[in-house]
C-alpha positions as CSV (number, residue, x, y, z in Angstrom):
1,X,3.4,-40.2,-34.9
2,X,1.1,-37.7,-33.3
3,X,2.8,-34.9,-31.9
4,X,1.3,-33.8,-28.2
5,X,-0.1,-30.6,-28.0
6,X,2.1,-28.0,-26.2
7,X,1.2,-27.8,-22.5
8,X,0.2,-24.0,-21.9
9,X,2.7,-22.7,-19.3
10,X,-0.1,-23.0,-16.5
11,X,-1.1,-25.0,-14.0
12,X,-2.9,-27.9,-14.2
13,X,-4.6,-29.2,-10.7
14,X,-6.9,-31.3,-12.4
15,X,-3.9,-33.7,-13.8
16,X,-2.4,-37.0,-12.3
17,X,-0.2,-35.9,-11.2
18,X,-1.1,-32.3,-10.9
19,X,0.7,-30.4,-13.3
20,X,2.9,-26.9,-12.3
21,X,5.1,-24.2,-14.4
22,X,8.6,-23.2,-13.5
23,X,7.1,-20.0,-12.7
24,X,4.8,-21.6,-9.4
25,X,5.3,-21.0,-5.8
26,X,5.7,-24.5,-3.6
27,X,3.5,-22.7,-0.5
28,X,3.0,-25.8,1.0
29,X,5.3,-25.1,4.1
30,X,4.2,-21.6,4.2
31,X,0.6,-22.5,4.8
32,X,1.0,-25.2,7.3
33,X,3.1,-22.9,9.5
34,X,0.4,-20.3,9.0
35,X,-2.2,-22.7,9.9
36,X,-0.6,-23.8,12.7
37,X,0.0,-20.1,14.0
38,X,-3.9,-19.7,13.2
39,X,-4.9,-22.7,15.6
40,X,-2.9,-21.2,18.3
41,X,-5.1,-17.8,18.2
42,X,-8.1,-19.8,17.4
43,X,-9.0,-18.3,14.1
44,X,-10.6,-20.6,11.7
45,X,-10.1,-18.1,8.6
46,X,-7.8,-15.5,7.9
47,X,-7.9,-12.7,5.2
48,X,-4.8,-11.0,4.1
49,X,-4.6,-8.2,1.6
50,X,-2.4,-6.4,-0.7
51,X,-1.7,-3.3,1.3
52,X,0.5,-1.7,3.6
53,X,-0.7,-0.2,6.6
54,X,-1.0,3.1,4.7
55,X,-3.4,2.1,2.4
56,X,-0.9,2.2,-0.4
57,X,-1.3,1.5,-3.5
58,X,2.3,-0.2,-4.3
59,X,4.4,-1.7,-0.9
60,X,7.6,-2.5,-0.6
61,X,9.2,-5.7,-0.3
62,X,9.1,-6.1,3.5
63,X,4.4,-5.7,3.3
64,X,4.3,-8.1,0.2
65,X,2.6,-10.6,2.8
66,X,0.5,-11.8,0.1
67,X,2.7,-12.3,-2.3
68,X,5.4,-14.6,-0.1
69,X,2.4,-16.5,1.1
70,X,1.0,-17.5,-2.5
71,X,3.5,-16.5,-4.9
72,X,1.5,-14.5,-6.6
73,X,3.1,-10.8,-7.5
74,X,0.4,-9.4,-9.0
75,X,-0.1,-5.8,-7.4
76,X,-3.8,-6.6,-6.4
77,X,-5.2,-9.1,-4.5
78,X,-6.9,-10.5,-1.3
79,X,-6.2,-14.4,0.1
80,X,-8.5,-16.0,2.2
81,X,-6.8,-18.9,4.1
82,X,-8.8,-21.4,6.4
83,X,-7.4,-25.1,8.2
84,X,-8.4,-26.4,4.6
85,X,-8.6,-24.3,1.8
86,X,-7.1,-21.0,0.4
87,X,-8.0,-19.1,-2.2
88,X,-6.5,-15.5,-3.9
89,X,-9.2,-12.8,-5.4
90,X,-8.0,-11.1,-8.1
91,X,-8.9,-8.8,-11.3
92,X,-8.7,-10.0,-14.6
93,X,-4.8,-8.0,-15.4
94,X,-3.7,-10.9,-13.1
95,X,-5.9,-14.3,-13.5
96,X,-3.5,-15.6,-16.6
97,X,-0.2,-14.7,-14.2
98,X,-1.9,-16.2,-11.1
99,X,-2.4,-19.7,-13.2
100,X,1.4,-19.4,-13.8
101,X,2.4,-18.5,-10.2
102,X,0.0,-20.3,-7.8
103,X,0.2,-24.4,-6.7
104,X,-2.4,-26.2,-6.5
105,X,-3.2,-25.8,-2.7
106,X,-5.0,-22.1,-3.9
107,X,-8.4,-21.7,-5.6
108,X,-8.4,-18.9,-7.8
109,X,-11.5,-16.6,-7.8
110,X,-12.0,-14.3,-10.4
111,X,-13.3,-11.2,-8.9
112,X,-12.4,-8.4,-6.1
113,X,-16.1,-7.9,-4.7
114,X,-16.1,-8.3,-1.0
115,X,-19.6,-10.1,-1.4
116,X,-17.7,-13.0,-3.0
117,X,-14.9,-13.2,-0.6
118,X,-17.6,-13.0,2.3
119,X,-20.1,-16.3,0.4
120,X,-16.6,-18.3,0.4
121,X,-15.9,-17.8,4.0
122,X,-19.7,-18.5,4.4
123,X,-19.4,-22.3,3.0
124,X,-15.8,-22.1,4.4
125,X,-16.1,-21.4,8.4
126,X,-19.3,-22.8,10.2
127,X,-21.2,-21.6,12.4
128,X,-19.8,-19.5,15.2
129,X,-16.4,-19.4,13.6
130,X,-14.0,-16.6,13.7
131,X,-12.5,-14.9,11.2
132,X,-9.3,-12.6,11.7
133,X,-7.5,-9.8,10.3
134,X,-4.9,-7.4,11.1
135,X,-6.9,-4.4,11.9
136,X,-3.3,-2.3,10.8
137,X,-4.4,-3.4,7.5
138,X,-7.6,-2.8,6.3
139,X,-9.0,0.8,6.1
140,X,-12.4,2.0,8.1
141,X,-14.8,1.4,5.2
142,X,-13.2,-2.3,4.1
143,X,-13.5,-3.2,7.4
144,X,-17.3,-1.9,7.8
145,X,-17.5,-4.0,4.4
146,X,-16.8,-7.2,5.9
147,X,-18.4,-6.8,8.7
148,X,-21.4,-6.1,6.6
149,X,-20.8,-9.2,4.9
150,X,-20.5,-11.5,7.4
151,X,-23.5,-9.8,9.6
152,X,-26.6,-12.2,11.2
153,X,-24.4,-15.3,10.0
154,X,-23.0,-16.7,13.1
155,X,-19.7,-15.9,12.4
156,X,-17.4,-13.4,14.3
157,X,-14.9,-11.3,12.9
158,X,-12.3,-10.5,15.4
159,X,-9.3,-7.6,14.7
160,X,-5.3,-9.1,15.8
161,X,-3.2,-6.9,15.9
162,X,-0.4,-9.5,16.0
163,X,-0.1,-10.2,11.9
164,X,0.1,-14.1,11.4
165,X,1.9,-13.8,8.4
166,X,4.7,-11.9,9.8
167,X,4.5,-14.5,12.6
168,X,5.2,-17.7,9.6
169,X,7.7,-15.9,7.7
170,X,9.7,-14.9,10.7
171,X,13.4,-14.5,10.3
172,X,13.2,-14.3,6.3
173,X,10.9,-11.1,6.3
174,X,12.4,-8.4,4.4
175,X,14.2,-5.8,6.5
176,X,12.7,-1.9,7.2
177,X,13.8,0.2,4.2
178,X,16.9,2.6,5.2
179,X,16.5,4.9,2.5
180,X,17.5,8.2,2.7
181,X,15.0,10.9,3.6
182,X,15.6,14.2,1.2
183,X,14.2,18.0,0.7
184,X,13.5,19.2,-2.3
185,X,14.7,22.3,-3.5
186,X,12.2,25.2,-2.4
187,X,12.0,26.0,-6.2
188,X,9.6,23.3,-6.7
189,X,7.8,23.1,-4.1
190,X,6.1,27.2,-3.9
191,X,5.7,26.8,-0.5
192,X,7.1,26.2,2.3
193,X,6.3,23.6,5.1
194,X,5.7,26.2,7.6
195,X,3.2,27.4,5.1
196,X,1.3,24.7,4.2
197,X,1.1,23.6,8.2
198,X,-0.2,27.3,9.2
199,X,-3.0,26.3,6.3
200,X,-4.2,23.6,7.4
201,X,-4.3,24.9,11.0
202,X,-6.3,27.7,9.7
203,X,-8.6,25.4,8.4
204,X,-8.7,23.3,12.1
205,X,-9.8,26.8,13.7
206,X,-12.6,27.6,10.9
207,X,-14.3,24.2,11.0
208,X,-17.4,24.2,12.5
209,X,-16.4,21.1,15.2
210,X,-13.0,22.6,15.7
211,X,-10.6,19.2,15.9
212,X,-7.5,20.0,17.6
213,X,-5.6,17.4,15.5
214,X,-5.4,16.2,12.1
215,X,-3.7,12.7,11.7
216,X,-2.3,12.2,8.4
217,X,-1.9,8.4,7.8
218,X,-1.3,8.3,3.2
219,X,2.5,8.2,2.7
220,X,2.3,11.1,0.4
221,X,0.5,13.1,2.9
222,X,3.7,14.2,5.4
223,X,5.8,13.6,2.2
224,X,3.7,16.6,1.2
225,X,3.5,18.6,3.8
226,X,6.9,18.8,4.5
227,X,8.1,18.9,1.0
228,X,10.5,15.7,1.9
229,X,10.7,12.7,-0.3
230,X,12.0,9.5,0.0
231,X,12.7,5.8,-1.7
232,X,11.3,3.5,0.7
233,X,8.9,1.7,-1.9
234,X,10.6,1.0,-5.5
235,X,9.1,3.5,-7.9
236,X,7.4,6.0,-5.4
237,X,9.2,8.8,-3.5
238,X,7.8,8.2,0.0
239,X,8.9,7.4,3.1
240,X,7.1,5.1,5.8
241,X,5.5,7.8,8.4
242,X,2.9,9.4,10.2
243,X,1.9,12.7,11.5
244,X,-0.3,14.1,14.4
245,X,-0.6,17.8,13.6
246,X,-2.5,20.0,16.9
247,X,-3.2,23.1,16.8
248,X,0.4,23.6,18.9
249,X,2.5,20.1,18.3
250,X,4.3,18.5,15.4
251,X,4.8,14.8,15.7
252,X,6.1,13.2,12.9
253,X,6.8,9.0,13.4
254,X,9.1,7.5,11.5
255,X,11.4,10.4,9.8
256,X,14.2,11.9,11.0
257,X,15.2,15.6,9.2
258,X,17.3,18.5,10.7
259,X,15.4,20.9,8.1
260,X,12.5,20.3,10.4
261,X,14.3,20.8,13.7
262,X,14.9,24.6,13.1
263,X,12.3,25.7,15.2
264,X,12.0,24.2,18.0
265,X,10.8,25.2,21.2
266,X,7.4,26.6,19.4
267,X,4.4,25.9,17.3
268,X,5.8,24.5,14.4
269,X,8.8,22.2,16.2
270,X,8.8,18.8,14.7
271,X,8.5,16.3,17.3
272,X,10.2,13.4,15.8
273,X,9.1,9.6,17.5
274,X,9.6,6.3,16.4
275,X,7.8,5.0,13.3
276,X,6.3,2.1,15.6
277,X,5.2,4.0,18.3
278,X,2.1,6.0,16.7
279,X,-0.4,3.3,17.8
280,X,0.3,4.2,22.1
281,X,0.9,7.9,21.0
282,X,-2.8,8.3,19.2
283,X,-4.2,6.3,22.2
284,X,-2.8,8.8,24.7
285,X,-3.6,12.0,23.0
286,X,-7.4,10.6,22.4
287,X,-7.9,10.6,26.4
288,X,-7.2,14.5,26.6
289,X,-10.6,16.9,25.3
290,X,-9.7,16.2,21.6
291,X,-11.1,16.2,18.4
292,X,-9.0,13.7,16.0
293,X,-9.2,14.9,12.1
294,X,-9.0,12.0,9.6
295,X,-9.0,10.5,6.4
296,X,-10.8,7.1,6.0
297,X,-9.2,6.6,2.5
298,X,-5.7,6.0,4.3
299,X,-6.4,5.3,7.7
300,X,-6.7,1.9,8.9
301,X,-9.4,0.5,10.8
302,X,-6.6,-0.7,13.9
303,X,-5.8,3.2,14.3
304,X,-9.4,4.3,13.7
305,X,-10.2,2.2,16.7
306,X,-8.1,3.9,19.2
307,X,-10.6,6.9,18.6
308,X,-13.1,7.3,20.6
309,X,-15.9,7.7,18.7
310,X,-17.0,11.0,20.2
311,X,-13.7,12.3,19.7
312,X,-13.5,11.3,16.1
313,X,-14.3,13.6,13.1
314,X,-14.2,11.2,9.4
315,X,-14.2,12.8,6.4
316,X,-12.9,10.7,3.1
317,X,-10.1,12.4,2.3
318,X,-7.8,14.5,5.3
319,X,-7.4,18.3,4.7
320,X,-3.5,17.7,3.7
321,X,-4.9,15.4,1.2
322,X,-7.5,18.0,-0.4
323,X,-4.9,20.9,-0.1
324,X,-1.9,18.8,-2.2
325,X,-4.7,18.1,-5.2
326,X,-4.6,21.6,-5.7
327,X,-1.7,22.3,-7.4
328,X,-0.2,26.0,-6.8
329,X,1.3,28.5,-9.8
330,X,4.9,26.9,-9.1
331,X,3.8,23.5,-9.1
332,X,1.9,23.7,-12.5
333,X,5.0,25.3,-13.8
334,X,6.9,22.2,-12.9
335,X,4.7,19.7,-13.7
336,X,4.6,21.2,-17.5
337,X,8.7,21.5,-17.2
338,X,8.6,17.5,-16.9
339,X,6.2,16.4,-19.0
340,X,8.5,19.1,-21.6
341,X,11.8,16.8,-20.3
342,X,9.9,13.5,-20.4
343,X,8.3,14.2,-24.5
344,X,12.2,14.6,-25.1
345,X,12.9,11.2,-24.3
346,X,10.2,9.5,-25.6
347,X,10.5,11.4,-29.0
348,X,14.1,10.0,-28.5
349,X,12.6,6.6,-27.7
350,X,10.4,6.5,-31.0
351,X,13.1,7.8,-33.2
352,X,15.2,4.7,-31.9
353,X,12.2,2.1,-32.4
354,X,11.9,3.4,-36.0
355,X,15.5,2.6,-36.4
356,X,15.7,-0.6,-34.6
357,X,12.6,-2.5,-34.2
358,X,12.5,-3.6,-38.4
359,X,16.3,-4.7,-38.2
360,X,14.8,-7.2,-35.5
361,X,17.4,-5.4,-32.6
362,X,14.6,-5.0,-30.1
363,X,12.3,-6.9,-27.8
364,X,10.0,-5.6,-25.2
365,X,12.2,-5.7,-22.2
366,X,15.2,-3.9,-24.6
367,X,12.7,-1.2,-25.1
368,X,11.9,-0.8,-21.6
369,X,15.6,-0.6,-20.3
370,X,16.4,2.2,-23.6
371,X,13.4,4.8,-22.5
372,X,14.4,4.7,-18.8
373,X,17.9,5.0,-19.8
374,X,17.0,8.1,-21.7
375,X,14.4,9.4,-19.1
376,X,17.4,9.3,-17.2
377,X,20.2,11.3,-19.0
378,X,17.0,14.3,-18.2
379,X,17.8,16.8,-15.3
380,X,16.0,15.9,-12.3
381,X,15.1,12.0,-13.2
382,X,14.7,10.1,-9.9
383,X,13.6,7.2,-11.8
384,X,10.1,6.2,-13.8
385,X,6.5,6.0,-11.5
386,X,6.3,2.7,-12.3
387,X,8.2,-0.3,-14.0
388,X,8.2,0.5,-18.2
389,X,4.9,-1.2,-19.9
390,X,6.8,-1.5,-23.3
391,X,4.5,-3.7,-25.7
392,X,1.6,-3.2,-28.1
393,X,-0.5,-4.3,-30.4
């Protein structure tokens, strides 16, 4: 008898029925309680992307909207949903997981240019539709992108600042993290947060327009500048935050320190306000005589908007994120220390694959848990920069 090929472990839409892997995501539900959220605000297409509102490059649980809505856990991404079709961009790392993790009501498109995204919600939306994002979640230029996309065609694209994802998962969103917030030692660091503010002051009172603020919106940036790390997203040691540094205030939303209480009342007393509150703080200050000093790489198009323009003064990259890419004498001295700790273990690692890999003791994943297990056993290990990529060949 003739044996039936094997079914490759993807989906099948074009089968009767339509065929799915373990490994897919029923979204049905989801995207009907999305759609019907999308009605109520009178959206006819909605994009969601794989960020956080830090322009991060890995998110915690809790900012995964994309992946709950699809299923998909790739780590890049952007979904278009409309009252009739939805459909995930992607890179080519991700289109042979997406065929394992997607149903059948999601096109897959194989490409990350905005053009394509924008010529989908062309055919998609008619004439004098709107199309909606959360503002919170898209950075200046990607938002100048799609508006340059959708330009001349009829079509409005309209900022929410309510998050209609957040609104259809509801009660089953991940909590906030609750991680703690730590120093590290002033031996790794070579200077001290005092320090690095009075820097970047310095630099505030020699610029040409003279901002009065610099608003620091990358997770690493206050992470940085106050030489406090945290775990709030698996892998990276950052903690969810903003800071509005003038030329006389600290305010720091969404961390809470008593190393950065000590000196207060004064110029460099940490002002500490609630994580969620930054939106009606920036609004406020940007009615006084200001200049606002700001990154568009990490600064989100909802916040950029609260500027007037005026008052606004855009570079690519913040002065706290130039100053931390130049590594001082300490740092360089600690950054060689761990790559010296970290060739330890993985000469440890190779010595143990030569040992156990031809008496057929080790797979992939084995190999993954014994290096972080001996990255570990190092002094200092706060855990890998990202999950183990163990395989070759």
């Amino acid at each position: 008898p003739q044996v039936p090929p094997a079914r490759s472990d993807t989906r099948d839409c074009s089968a009767q029925p339509p065929y799915l892997p373990p490994t897919a995501t029923n979204t049905t539900a989801r995207l009907a309680t999305l759609r019907g959220i999308m009605r109520a605000h009178g959206t006819h297409a909605y994009i969601v992307p794989a960020t956080d509102a830090h322009m991060s490059e890995y998110i915690a649980d809790r900012d995964n909207r994309l992946g709950w809505l699809t299923g998909f856990t790739g780590s890049a991404g952007t979904v278009v949903v409309t009252q009739d079709k939805a459909a995930l961009w992607t890179d080519s790392r991700y289109w042979t997981q997406a065929e394992r993790q997607l149903d059948c009501n999601w096109e897959l498109q194989r490409t990350t240019w905005i053009e394509s995204i924008g010529l989908w919600i062309l055919e998609a939306v008619p004439v004098g539709g709107n199309i909606s994002l959360d503002p919170f979640l898209f950075s200046i230029d990607m938002w100048d992108s799609y508006s340059q996309a959708l330009r001349g065609s009829g079509r409005t694209l309209v900022p929410i600042e309510t998050n209609l994802v957040d609104e259809a998962w509801g009660d089953q969103r991940p909590p906030p993290s609750s991680q703690e917030i730590y120093s590290l030692p002033e031996e790794f660091v070579g200077s001290s947060w005092q320090e690095k503010v009075a820097r970047i002051r310095q630099q505030m009172e020699q610029h040409v327009q003279r901002p009065t603020a610099v608003l620091l919106s990358g997770l690493e940036e206050t992470a940085w500048l106050f030489n406090l790390r945290g775990d709030d997203i698996p892998y990276n040691p950052v903690f969810y935050s903003y800071t509005l540094l003038t030329n006389t205030t600290i305010r720091l939303a969404g961390a809470a320190r008593g190393s950065l209480l000590a000196a207060c009342p004064g110029p460099l007393c940490v002002e500490l306000r609630d994580y969620g509150h930054l939106p009606a703080e920036l609004r406020d200050y940007a009615r006084g005589n200001v200049t606002v000093w700001l990154g568009t790489e990490h600064t989100t198009y909802g916040l950029h908007r609260l500027i007037p323009q005026e008052k606004l003064l855009a570079d690519s990259y913040s002065p706290v994120m130039l100053a931390k890419a130049v590594k001082n004498s300490r740092e360089q001295e600690m950054l060689r220390a761990a790559h010296v700790r970290d060739a330890v273990a993985v000469i440890q690692h190779l010595l143990w694959l030569e040992k156990t890999v031809p008496q057929g003791e080790v797979d992939e994943l084995a190999g993954a848990q014994h290096i972080d297990a001996l990255r570990k056993m190092q002094e200092h290990s706060r855990g890998p920069s990202f999950q183990s990529i163990s395989a070759s060949g």
